[in-house]
C-alpha positions as CSV (number, residue, x, y, z in Angstrom):
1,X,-102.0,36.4,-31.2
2,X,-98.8,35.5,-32.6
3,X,-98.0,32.7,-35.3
4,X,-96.3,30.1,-32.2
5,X,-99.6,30.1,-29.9
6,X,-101.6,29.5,-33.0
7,X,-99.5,27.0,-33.6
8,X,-99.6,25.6,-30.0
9,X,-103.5,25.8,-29.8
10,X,-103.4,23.6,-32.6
11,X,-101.5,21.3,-31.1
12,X,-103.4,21.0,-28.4
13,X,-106.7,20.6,-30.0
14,X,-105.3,17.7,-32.8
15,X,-104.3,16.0,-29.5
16,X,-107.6,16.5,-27.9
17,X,-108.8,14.9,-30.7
18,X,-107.7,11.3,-30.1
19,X,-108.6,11.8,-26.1
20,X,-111.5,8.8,-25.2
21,X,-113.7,10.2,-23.4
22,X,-113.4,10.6,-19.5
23,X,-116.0,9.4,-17.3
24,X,-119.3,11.6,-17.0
25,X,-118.4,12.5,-13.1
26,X,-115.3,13.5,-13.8
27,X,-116.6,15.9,-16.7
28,X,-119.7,17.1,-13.7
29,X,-116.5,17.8,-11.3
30,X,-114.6,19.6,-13.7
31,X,-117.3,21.7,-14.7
32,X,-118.4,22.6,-11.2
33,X,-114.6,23.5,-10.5
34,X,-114.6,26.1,-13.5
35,X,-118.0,27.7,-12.5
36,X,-116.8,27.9,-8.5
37,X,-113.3,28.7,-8.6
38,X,-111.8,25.5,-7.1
39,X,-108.2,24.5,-8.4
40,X,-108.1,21.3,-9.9
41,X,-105.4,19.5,-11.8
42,X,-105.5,20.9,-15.3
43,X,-106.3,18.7,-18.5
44,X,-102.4,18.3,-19.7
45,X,-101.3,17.5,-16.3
46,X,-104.4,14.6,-15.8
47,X,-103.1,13.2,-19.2
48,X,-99.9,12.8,-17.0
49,X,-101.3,11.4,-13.9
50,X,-103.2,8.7,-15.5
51,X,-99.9,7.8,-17.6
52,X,-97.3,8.0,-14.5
53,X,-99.7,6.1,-12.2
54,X,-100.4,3.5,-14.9
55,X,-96.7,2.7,-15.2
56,X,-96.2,2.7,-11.5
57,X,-99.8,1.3,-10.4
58,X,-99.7,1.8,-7.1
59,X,-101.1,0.0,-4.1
60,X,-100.9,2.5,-1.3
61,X,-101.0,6.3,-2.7
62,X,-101.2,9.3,-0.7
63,X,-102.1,12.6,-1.6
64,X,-102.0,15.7,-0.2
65,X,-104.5,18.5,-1.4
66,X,-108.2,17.0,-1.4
67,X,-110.3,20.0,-2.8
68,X,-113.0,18.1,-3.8
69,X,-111.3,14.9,-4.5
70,X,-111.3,15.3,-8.3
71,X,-107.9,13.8,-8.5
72,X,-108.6,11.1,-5.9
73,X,-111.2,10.0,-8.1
74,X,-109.3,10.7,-11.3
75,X,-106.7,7.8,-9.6
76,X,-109.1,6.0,-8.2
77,X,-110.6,5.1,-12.2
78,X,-107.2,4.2,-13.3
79,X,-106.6,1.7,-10.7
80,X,-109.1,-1.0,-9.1
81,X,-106.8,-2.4,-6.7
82,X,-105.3,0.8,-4.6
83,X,-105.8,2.8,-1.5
84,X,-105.7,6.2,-1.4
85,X,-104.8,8.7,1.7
86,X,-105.9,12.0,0.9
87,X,-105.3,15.4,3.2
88,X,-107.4,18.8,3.3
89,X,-108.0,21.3,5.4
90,X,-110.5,23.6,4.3
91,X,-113.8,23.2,5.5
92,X,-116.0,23.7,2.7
93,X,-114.4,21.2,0.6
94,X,-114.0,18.8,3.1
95,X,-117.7,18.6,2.9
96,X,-118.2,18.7,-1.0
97,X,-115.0,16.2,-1.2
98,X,-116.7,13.7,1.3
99,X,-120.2,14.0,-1.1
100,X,-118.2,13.5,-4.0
101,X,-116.4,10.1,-2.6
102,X,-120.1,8.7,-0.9
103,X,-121.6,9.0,-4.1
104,X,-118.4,7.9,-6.6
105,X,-116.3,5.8,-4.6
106,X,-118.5,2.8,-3.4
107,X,-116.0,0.7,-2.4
108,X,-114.7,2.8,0.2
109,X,-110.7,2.8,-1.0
110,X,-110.4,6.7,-0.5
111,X,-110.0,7.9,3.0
112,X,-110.3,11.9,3.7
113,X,-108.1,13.0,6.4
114,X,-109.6,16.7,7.2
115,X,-106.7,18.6,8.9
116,X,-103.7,20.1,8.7
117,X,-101.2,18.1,6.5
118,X,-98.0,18.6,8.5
119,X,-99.6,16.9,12.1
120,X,-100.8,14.0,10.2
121,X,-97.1,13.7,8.5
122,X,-96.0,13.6,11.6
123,X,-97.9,11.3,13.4
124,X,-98.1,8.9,10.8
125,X,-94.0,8.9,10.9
126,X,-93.8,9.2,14.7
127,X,-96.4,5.9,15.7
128,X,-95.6,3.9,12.5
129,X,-99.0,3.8,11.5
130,X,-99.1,3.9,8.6
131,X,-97.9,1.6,5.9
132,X,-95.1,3.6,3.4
133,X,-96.7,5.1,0.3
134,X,-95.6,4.2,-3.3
135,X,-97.0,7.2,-4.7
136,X,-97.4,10.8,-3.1
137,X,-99.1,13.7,-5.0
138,X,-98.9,16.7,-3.8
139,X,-101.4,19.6,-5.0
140,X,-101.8,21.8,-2.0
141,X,-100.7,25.4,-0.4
142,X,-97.6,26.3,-2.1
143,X,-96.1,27.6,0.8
144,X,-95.6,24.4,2.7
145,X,-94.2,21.8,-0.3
146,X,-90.7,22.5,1.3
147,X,-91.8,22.4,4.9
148,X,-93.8,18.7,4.2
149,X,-91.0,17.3,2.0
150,X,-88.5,15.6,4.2
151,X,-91.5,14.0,5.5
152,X,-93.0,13.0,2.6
153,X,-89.3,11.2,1.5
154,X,-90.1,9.5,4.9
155,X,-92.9,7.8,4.3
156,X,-92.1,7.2,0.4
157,X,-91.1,3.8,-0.3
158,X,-87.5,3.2,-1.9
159,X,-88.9,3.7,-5.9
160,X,-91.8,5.2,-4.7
161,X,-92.9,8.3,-6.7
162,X,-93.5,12.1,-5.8
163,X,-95.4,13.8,-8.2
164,X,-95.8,17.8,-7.6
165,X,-98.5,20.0,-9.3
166,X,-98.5,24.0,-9.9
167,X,-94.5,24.3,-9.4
168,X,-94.5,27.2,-12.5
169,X,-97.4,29.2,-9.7
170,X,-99.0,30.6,-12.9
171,X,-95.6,31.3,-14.3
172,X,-94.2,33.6,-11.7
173,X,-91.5,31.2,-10.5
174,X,-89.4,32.3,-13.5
175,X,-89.5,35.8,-12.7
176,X,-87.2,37.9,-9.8
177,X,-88.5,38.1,-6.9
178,X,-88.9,42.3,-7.3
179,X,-91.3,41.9,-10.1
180,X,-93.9,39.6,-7.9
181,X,-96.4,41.4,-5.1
182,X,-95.1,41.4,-2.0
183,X,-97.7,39.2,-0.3
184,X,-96.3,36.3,-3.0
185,X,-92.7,36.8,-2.3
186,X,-92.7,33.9,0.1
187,X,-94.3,31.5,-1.6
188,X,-92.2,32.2,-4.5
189,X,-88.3,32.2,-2.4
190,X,-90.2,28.8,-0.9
191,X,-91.3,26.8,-4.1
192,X,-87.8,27.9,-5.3
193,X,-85.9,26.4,-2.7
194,X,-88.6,23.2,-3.1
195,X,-87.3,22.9,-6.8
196,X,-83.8,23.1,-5.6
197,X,-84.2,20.4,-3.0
198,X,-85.6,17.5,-4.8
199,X,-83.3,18.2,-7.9
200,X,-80.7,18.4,-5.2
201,X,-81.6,16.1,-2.3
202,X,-79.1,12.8,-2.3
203,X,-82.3,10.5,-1.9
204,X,-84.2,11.8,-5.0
205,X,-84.2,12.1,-8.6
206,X,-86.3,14.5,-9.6
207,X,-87.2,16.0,-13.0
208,X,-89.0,19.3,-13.4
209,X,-92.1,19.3,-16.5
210,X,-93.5,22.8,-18.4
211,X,-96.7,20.7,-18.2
212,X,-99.9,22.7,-16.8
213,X,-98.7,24.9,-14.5
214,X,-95.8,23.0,-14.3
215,X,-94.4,19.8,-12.3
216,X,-91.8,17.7,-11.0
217,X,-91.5,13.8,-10.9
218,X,-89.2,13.0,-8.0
219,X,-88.3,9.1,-7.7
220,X,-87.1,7.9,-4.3
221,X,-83.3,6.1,-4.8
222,X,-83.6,2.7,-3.3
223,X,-79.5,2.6,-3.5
């Protein structure tokens, strides 16, 4: 281990240091993430959530990528006075993200859409159902940030705030496209041309974070 990750682990633990202590579900959730495989925001990027949404605080978020609603209930702590949309559609944490909610969210202020994200997009945009959100976070399949982003600027509110997790995908977003297995090469071209369109899309400013497993803060332009 060379002399700049000692260095870096370090770091990270002096900062740990001064971290007040998160609530005991949270801690529960986190650890029943680690011991079943289920991605969850990671600690750096939590830090970040809880400072961006604090700035911002929110009345109407919406998030796509449920798992088992760690980061619903992550926002949900920061801020009393919000609602919170959240999408996922696989089954068995549908069910464990539903539990979690029932037993930590008493005052009903999450709502679990089980699904597939791009219909409700859609529908939401095509009846006018829904009031616009003034903070999206999006931490689902890879694949489809592109496809769901013109949607997602939609139903953003001028100043509203896109926040996007895991846009590093463990790092391999750096490298050529030769060098990663074939059955990631389209998630990789894809979060590419994601990066490029919110750095690049006329109704956004976007900045791009080596936080976690990296992410981008994209600010609708009210003009």
């Amino acid at each position: 281990m060379n002399d700049d990750i000692l260095k870096q682990i370090r770091i990270d633990d002096f900062i740990d240091s001064f971290s007040i202590d998160e609530a005991e579900y949270l801690t529960e959730l986190k650890t029943y993430a680690k011991n079943n495989d289920v991605p969850i925001i990671r600690d750096r990027t939590i830090e970040f959530l809880r400072m961006i949404i604090n700035i911002k605080k929110p009345k109407n978020i919406l998030e796509i990528g449920t798992a088992i609603g760690f980061s619903a209930l992550v926002m949900k702590k920061e801020l009393n006075d919000v609602h919170i949309d959240t999408i996922e559609d696989y089954e068995k944490r549908i069910v464990l993200a539903k539990e979690n909610f029932n037993k930590y969210c008493l005052d009903d202020n999450i709502k679990l859409y089980p699904g597939d994200a791009t219909e409700y997009l859609e529908k939401w945009i095509s009846d006018g159902s829904k009031e616009k959100y003034d903070f999206v976070f999006l931490d689902a399949a890879k694949a489809q940030y592109i496809k769901w982003l013109p949607n997602i600027i939609i139903l953003l509110k001028p100043d509203g705030i896109l926040l996007t997790d895991n846009v590093f995908k463990d790092g391999e977003i750096i490298e050529d496209k030769l060098t990663i297995e074939k059955r990631d090469r389209t998630i990789h071209k894809r979060m590419r041309e994601f990066l490029y369109e919110i750095t690049h899309n006329k109704n956004l400013k976007s900045y791009i974070y080596d936080i976690g497993d990296g992410i981008s803060i994209s600010i609708k332009k009210s003009y």
